[in-house]
Structure formats: C-alpha cells, structure tokens
N, C-alpha and C positions, 0 to 999 in steps of 0.2 A: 297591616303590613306583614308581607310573606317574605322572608329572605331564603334563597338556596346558596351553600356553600358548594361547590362543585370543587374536586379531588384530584387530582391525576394518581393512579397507586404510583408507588415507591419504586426508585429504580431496583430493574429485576436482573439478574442471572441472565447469563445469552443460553440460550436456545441449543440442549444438547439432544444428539442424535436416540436418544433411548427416552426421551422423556415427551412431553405434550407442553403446546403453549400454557396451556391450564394450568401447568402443573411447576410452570416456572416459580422460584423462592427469590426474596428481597437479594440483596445484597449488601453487604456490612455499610457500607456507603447511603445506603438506602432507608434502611431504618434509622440511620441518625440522620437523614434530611427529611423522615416523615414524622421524626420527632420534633426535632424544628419548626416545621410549620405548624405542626400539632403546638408548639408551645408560643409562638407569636400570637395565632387565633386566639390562645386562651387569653394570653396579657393582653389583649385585646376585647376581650371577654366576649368573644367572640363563640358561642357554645350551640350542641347541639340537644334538640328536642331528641330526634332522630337521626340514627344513621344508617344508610342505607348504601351497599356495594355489592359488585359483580361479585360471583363464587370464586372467581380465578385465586388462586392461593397468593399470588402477588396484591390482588387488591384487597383481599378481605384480611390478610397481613395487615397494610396499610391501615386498614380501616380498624382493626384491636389497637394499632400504634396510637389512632387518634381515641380511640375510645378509652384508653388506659391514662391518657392524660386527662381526658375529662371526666375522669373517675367514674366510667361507664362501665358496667359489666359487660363482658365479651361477649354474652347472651344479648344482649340487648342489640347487635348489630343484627340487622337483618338483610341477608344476600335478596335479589331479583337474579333470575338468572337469563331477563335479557339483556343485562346491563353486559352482559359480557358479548355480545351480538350487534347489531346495526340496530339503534332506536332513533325513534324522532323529537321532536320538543312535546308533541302530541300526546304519545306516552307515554310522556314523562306525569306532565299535568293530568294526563287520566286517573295513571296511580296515583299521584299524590292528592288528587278531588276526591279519590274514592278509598283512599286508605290513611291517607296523613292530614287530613284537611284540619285535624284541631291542633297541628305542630307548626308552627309560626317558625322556624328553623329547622331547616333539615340541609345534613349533608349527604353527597354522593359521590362515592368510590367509584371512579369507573378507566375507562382508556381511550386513548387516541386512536386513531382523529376522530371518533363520533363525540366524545365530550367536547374539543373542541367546535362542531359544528351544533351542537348542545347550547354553547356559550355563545355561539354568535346568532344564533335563532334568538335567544332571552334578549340578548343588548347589541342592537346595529352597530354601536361603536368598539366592539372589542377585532381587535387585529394584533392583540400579543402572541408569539412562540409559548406552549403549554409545556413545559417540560417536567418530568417527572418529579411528583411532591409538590406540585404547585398547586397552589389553592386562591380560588377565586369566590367573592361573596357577590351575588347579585342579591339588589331586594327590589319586592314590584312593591306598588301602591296599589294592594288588593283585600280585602278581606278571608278572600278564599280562595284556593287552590283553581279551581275552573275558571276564573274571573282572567287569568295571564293568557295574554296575545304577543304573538310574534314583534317582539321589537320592544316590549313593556319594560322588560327588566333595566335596572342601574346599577352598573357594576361600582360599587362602594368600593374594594381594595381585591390588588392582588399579590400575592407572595411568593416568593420562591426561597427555596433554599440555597443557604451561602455558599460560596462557590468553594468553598475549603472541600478538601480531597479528606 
C-alpha cells in the first residue's frame, strides 16, 4: 500500500509590485490554517515518511509548518523544483519509483490548479474546490511506486481548514 498526501501551500500574501511570485510569504491566516491541517493529519496519525515541495517560499513555508508538527527536521523537507511548474501524474510516479519507492507515505507541497489536475489523474472521482491548506490522502493498492495508473488512487479523507478568520 502507497498512500500520497497531496498539500495545497498556505494562504499567501497578494502579489506586490517589487517582488516575484516565488517570492511571495504565508500570511498570519495561513500559517495557522496550515497548522491545522498539519495537526488533524497528525490526530489522525496520519504522518509522513517524506516530504516533498515546490521551492516557492509559500510552499516550502507550508511544508516546515507540516514538518514541525511531525517532529521533522526542516532539513529533512526536500524541494523538486518542477513542483513549482506544470507537472503531470507521470512525473510524479517517475520520481517517486525512482527516489522514494521504499516510503509507503509521502506528502507534496505544491499549487493550483496543477495539484488539482494531480488529484483527479490519481482518483476519477474527486471534483472538490482545493483551497488553500487543504490536504488530501490518496492511497493506491500498490507495492511500489511505478505500479499507479491513471484512475488507481482512493481518496481516503480530505481537509480543510476552519473557516475561522
């Protein structure tokens, strides 16, 4: 059994004229709904082998928020830096056959709408709004990471954070 958690980062900061998307920061609102989620997964026991996110300073924020709950060292998150670009399900399952294949759980920080098109490549039946801080589990009936095909995955639970301001 393979499960992926898939991420949306934390709500970000709008878009100022002197800065880069990249370069956007969480916002006060954001790191406590990605602590949130981060702490439902865990009461859930719901944890990672691996985690893996875009460089963008909003997701890899995101992705320390989750790794500090699950008593991860910040070192231990490791960025892809096409997670922050247009990927497919394809390459995802590349990299995780050819890098992660012995971690039975792994999550992924990443952004809209390619996570969402992400999530509906893994499981035919998801048609939820991904909103920021939302975290999603899929698990396939696989052994190993190459073994997942288009439509394989079962979305187990998805979460969001409360709607408190």
């Amino acid at each position: 059994m393979k499960n992926i958690v898939i991420i949306r980062h934390a709500k970000a900061e709008a878009l100022h004229n002197d800065e880069s998307d990249f370069d956007r920061k969480l916002t006060e609102r954001g790191k406590k709904n990605a602590a949130e989620v981060a702490k439902i997964l865990s009461v859930k026991n719901i944890r990672p082998e691996v985690m893996i996110s875009s460089p963008a300073k909003r997701a890899l924020r995101t992705a320390k928020i989750f790794a500090d709950r699950f008593d991860m060292k910040k070192s231990a998150v490791i960025t892809k830096d096409f997670l922050y670009a247009d990927y497919s399900m394809d390459e995802i399952v590349k990299m995780l056959s050819e890098e992660f294949d012995s971690f039975g759980n792994v999550f992924i920080i990443g952004h809209n709408p390619v996570i969402v098109q992400l999530i509906s490549s893994f499981c035919t039946s998801f048609e939820a709004d991904f909103p920021t801080s939302a975290a999603t589990v899929i698990a396939f009936d696989v052994d190993n990471w190459n073994e997942i095909k288009a439509g394989s995955g079962k979305q187990l639970l998805f979460e969001l954070p409360s709607k408190k301001k």
